[in-house]
GUNU-646209 format. One record per residue: residue number from 1; residue in three letters; x, y, z of N, C-alpha, C in turn. Coordinates in steps of 0.05 Angstrom, whole numbers, plus 32768, in hexadecimal, padded with zeros to 4 digits. Each point is the difference from the previous one (the first is absolute). Example, Ala and Ser with C-alpha at 12.3 -4.5 7.8 and 13.67 -1.06 7.14 Angstrom:
2
SITE   pos   code    nxx    nyy    nzz   caxx   cayy   cazz    cxx    cyy    czz
SITE     1    ALA   8108   7F8E   809C   7FEE   8018   8000   8012   8018   8000
SITE     2    SER   7FF9   8015   7FF2   8010   8018   8001   7FF1   8016   800E
This chain:
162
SITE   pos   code    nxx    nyy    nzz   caxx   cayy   cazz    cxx    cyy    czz
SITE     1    UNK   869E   85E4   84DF   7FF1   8008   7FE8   7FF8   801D   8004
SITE     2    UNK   8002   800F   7FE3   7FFA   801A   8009   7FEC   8004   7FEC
SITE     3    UNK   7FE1   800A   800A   7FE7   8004   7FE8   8004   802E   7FF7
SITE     4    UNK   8000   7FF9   7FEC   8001   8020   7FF3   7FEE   8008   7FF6
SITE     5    UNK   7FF0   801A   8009   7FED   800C   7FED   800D   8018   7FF0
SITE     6    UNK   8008   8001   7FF1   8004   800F   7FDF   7FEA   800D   7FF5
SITE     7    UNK   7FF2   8007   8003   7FE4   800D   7FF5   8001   8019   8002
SITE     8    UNK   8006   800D   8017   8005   8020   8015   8013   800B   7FE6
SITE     9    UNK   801A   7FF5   8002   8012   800A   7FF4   8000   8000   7FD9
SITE    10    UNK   7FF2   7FFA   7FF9   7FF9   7FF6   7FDF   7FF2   801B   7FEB
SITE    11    UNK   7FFD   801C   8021   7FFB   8011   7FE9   7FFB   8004   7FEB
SITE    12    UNK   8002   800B   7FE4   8012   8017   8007   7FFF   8014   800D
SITE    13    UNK   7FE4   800A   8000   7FF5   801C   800D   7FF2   7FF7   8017
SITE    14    UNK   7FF6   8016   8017   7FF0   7FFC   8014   7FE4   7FF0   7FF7
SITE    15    UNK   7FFE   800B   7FE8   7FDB   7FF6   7FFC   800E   7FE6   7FF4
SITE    16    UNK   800C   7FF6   7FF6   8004   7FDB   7FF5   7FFE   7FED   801C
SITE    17    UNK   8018   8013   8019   8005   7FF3   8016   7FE5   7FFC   8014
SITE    18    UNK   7FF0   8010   7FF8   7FE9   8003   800F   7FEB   7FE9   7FF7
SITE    19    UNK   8000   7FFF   7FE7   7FF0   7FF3   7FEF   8013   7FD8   8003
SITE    20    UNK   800C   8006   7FFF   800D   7FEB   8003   7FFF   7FEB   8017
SITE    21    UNK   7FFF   8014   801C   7FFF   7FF5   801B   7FDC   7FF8   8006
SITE    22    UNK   7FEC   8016   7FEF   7FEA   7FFA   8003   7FF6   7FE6   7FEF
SITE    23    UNK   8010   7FF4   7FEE   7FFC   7FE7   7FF0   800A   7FEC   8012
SITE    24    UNK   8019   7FFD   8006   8010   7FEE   8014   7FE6   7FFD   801A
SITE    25    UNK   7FF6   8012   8013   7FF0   7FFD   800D   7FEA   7FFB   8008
SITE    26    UNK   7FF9   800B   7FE9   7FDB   7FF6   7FF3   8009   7FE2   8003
SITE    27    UNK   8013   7FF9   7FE6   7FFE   7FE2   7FFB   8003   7FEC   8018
SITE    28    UNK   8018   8000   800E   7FFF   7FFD   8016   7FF4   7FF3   8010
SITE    29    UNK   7FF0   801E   8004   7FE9   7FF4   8019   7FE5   7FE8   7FEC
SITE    30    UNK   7FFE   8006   7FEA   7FED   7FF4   7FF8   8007   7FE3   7FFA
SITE    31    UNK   801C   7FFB   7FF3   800C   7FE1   8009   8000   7FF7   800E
SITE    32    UNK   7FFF   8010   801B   8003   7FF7   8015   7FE4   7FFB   8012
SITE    33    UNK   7FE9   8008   7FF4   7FEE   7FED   800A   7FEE   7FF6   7FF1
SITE    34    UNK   800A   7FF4   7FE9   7FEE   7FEE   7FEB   7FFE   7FEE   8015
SITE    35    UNK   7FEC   7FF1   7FFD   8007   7FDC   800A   800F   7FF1   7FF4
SITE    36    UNK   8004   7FFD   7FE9   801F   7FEB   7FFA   8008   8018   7FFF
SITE    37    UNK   8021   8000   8009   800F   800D   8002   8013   7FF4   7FE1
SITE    38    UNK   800D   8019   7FF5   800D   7FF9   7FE8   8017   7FEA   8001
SITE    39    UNK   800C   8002   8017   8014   7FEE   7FFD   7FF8   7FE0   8002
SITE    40    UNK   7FE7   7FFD   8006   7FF8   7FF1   8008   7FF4   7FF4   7FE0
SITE    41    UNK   8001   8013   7FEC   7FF3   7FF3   7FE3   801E   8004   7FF0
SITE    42    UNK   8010   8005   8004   801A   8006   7FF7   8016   7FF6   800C
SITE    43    UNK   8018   7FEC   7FE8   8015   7FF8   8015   8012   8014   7FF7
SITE    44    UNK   8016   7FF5   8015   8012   801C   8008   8012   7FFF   7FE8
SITE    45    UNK   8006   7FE7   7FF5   800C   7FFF   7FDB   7FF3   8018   7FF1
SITE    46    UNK   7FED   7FFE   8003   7FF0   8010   7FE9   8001   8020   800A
SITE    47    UNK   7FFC   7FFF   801D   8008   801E   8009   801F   8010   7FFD
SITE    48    UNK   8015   7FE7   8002   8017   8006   8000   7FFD   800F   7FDC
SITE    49    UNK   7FFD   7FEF   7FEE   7FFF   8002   7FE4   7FF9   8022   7FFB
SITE    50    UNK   7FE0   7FFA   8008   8000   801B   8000   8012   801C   8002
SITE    51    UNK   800C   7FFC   8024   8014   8012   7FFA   800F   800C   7FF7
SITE    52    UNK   8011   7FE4   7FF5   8013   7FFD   7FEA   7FF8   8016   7FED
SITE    53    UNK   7FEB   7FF5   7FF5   7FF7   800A   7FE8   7FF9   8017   8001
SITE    54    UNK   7FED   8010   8014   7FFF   801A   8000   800E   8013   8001
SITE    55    UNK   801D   7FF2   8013   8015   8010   8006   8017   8005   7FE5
SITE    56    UNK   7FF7   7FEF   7FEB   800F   7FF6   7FE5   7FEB   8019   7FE7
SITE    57    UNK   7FE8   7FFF   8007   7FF1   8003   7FDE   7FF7   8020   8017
SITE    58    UNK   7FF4   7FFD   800A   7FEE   801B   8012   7FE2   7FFD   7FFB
SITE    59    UNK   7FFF   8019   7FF3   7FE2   8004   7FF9   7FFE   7FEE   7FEB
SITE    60    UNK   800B   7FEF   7FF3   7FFD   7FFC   7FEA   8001   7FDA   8003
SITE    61    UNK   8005   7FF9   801A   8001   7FE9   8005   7FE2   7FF1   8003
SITE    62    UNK   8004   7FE3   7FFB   7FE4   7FF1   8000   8000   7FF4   8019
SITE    63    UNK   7FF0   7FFA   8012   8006   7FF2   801A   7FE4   7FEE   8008
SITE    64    UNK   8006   7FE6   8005   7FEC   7FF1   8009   7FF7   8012   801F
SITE    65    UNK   7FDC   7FF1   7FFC   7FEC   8009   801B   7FF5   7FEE   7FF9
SITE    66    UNK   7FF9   7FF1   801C   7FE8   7FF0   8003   7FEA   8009   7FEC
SITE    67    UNK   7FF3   7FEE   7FFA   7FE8   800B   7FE8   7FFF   8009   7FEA
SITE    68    UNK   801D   8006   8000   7FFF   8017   7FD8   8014   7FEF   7FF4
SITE    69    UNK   8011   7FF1   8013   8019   7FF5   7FEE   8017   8014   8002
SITE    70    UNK   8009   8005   7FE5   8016   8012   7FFE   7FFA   8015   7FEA
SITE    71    UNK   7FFF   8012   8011   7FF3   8016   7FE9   8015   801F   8009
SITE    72    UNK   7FFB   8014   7FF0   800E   800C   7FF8   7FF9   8014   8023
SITE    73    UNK   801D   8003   8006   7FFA   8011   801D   7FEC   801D   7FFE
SITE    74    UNK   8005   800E   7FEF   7FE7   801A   8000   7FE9   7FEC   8007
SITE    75    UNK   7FF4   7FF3   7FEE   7FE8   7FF4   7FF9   7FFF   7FF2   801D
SITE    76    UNK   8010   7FF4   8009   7FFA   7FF7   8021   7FF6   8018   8012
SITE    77    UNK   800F   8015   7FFC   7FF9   8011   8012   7FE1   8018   7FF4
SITE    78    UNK   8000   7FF7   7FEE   7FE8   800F   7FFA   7FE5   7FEF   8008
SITE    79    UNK   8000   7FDC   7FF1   7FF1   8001   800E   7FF8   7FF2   8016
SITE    80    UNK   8017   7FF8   8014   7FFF   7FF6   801B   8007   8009   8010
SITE    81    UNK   801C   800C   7FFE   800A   8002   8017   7FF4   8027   8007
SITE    82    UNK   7FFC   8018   7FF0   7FEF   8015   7FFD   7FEB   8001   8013
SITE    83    UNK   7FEB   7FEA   7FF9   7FEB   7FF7   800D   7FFD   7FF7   8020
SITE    84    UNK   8015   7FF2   8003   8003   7FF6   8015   8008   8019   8018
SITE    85    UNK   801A   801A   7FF3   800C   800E   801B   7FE8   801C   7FF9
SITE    86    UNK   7FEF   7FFE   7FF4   7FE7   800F   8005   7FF5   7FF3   8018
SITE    87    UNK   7FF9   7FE7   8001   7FE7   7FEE   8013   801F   800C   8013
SITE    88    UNK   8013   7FF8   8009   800F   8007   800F   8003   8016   8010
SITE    89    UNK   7FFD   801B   7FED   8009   801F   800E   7FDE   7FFF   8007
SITE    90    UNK   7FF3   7FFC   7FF0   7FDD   800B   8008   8000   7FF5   8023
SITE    91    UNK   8009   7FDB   7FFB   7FF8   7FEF   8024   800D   800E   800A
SITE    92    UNK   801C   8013   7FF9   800D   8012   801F   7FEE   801E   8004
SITE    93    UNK   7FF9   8001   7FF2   7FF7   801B   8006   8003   801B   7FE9
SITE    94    UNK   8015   7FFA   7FE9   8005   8012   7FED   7FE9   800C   7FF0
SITE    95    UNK   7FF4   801B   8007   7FF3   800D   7FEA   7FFE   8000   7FE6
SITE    96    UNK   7FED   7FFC   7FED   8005   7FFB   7FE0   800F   8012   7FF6
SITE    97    UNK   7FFE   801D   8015   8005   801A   7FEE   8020   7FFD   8002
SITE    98    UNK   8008   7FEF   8014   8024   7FFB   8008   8007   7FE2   7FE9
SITE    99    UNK   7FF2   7FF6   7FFD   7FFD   7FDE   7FF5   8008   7FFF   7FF1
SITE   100    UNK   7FEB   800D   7FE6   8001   8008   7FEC   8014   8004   7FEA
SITE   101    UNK   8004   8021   8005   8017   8003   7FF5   801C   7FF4   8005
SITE   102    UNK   800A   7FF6   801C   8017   7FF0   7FFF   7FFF   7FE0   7FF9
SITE   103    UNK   7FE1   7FF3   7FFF   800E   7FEC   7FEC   7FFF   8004   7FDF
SITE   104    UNK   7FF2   801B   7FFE   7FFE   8006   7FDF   8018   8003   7FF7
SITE   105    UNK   8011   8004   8010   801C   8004   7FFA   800B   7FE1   7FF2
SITE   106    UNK   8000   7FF1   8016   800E   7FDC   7FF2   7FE8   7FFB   7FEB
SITE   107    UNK   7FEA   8005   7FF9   7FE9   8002   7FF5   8010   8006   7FE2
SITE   108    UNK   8003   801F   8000   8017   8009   7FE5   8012   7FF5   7FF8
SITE   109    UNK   8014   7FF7   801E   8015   7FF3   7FF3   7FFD   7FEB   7FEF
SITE   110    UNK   7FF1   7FF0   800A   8003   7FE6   7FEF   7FEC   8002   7FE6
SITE   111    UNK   7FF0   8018   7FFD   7FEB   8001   7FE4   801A   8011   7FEF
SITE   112    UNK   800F   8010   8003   800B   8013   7FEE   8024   7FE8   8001
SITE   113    UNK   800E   7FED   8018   800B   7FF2   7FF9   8018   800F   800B
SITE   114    UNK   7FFE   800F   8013   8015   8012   8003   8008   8003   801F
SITE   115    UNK   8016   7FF5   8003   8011   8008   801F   8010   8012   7FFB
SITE   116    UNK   8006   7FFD   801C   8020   8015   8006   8018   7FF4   7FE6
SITE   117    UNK   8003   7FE9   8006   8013   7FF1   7FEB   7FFA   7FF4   7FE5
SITE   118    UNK   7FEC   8007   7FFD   7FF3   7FFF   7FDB   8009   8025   7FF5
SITE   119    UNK   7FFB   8015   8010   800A   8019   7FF8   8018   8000   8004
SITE   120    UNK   800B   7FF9   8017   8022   8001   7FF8   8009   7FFC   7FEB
SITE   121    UNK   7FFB   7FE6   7FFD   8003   7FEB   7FDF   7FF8   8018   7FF1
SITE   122    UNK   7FE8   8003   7FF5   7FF6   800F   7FE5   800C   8019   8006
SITE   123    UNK   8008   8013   8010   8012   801B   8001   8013   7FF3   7FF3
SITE   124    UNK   8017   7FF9   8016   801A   7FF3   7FEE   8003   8002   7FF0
SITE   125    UNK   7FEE   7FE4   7FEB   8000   7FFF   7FE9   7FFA   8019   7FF0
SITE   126    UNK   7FEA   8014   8005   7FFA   8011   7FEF   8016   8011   8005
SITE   127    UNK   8011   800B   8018   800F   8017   7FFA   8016   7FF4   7FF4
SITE   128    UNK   800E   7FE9   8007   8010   7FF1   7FF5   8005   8000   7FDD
SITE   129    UNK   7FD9   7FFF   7FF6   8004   8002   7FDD   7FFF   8017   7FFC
SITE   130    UNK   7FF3   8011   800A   7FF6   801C   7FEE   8016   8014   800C
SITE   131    UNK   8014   8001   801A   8011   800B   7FFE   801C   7FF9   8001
SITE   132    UNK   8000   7FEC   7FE8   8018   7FF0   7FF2   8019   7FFF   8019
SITE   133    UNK   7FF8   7FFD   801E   801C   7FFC   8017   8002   7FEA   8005
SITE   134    UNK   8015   8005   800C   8007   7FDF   800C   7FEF   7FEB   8016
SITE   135    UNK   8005   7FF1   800E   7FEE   7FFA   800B   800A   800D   8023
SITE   136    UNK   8013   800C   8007   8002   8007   8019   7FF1   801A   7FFD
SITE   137    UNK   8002   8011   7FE7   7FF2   801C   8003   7FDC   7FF7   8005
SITE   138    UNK   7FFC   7FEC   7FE8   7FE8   7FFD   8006   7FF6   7FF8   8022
SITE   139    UNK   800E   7FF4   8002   7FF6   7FF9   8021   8001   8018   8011
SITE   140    UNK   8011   8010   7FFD   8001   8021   800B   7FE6   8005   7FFA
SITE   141    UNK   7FFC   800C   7FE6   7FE7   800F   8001   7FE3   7FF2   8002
SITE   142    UNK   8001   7FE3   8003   7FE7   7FEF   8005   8000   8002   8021
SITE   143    UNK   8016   8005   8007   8006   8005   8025   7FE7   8016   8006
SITE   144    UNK   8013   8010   7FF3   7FF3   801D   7FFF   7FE4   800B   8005
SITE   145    UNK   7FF7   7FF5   7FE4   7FE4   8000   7FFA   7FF7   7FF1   8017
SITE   146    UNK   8006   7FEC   8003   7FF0   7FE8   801A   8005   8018   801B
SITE   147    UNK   800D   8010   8002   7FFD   8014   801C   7FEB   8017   7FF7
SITE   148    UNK   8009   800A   7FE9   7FE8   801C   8005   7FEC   7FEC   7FFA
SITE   149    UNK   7FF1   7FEF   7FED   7FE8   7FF2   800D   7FFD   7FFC   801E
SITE   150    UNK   800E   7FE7   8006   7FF6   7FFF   8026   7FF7   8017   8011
SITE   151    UNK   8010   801A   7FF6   7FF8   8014   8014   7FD7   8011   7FF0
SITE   152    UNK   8001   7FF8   7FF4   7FE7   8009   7FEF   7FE7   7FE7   800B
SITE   153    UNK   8009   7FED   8012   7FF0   7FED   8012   7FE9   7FF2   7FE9
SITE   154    UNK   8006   8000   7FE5   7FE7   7FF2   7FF8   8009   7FE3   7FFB
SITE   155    UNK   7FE5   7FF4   7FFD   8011   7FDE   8009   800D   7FFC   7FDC
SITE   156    UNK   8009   7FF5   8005   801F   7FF7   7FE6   7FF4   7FF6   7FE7
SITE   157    UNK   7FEA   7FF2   8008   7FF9   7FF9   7FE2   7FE4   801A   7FF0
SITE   158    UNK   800A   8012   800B   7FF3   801E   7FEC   8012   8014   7FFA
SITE   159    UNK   8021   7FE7   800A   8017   801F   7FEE   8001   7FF0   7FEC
SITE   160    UNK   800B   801D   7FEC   8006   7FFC   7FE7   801C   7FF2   7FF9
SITE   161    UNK   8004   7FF9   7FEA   8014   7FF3   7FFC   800D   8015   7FE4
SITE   162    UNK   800B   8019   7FFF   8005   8014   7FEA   8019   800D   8009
């Protein structure tokens, strides 16, 4: 069996990857010393499902948690799982002034509804209509755009889509 963390690499920019690894971590440690442990209120059907499903819908997927049922994944992460890799980065040692802003980041994403792969999508589509090309040019210049953003390091869901 081989376990994968995917989080590091999920970019797009340094500040998403940063923000990203500080959510994965926070949460983490803070799952990791509730007294019931999650798997322990959750069977692995319902975790498998999940996967499925996140790896199928994204941001936009609904996923059962102990306690809420099945609710819409932003809304999980805003208001559980958020909460939780705060109590997490604070028990390691993370400064608010470090905290803060990198979970404000997954904070945005899921209030404004926007990843790396919700802007792909809406670029596409928009250069795709407004500059009447095909769909390989459009993927060119949605390439494109997705590079001079990354190098401009702001996290992904405050580029434009024009």
């Amino acid at each position: 069996m081989r376990v994968e963390n995917r989080v590091l690499p999920a970019g797009p920019t340094v500040a998403d990857t940063l923000a990203n690894g500080a959510f994965y971590y926070g949460l983490t440690r803070a799952l990791m010393e509730e007294d019931r442990p999650v798997w322990s209120r959750m069977s692995f059907s319902a975790a498998e499902d999940n996967l499925r499903t996140a790896a199928r819908y994204g941001i936009d997927a609904r996923l059962y948690w102990p306690g809420m049922g099945e609710v819409p994944a932003s809304e999980l992460v805003l208001r559980r799982l958020l909460p939780l890799a705060h109590r997490g980065l604070e028990r390691s040692g993370m400064d608010d002034a470090w905290r803060e802003p990198l979970l404000g980041v997954i904070e945005q994403r899921c209030v404004t509804g926007r990843n790396g792969a919700v802007w792909q999508k809406e670029m596409f589509h928009h250069i795709e209509g407004s500059a009447h090309c095909g769909r390989h040019e459009a993927l060119r210049r949605m390439t494109g755009q997705y590079i001079d953003y990354m190098h401009l390091n702001a996290p992904v869901h405050t580029w434009p889509v024009d």
